[in-house]
N, C-alpha and C positions, 0 to 999 in steps of 0.2 A: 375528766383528765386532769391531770398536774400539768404544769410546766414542764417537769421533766419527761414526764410522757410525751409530750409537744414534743420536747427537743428528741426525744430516743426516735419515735416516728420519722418526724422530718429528714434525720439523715440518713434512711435507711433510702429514701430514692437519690437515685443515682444525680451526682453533681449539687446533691441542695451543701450547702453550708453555709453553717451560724457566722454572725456578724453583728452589728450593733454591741453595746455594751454587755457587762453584767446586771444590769438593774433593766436594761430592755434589750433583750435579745432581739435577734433579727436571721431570718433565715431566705437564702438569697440561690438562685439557680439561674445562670447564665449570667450572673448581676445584676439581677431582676429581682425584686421583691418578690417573698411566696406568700410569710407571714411576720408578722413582729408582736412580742409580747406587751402589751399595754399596761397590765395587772398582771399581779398573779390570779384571778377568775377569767381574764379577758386578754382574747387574742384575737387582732386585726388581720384576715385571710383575703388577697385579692382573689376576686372573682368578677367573669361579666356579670351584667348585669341583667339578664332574664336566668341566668344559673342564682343572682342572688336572688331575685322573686322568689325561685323555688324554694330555696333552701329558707327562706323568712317565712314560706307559707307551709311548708311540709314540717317544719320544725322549729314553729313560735316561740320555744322555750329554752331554745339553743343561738339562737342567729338572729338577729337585729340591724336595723340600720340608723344609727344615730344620724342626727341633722347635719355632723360635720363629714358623713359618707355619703350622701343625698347624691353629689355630682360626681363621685369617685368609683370606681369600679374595686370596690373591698365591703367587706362584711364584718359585721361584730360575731365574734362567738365567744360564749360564756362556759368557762370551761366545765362548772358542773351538770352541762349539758349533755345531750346525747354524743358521745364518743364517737360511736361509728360515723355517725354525721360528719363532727368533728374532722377526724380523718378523711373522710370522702371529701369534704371540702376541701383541705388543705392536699388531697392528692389532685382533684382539679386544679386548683392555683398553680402545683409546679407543672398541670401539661400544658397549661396557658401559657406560663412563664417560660418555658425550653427554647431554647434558639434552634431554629427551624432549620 
């Protein structure tokens, strides 16, 4: 995925919208963080954390947890990874994130 793919996705569910700068996007539903752009290869996706076990072990090549995510409930994803992953996570994160 692109960046811009990130962003065309994420607003397609209902209430997400961008935030954060131009040089780091940020995508926010309820005022909640979904996701934010890190890099252009790298986007930081909240998720709990037995959803990120899965995703770091069903898809090693996509999803990562760096040392500074260790106690944080978010995940690495590199964008020229698996897509559909991609999007599955980041559609997790906004049902996480919804105001109940």
């Amino acid at each position: 995925m692109t960046p811009d793919e990130v962003a065309e996705f994420l607003v397609t569910l209902p209430g997400c919208k961008r935030k954060g700068t131009s040089a780091v996007p940020a995508w926010y539903v309820d005022n909640r963080i979904v996701a934010r752009l890190i890099a252009s290869d790298e986007l930081m996706i909240r998720c709990a954390f037995d959803v990120r076990e899965r995703l770091v072990t069903d898809h090693p090549d996509t999803f990562g947890v760096p040392p500074s995510y260790d106690a944080h409930m978010k995940v690495q994803a590199m964008l020229y990874g698996d897509s559909g992953a991609i999007q599955h996570a980041l559609r997790q994160a906004w049902e996480m994130q919804r105001s109940s």
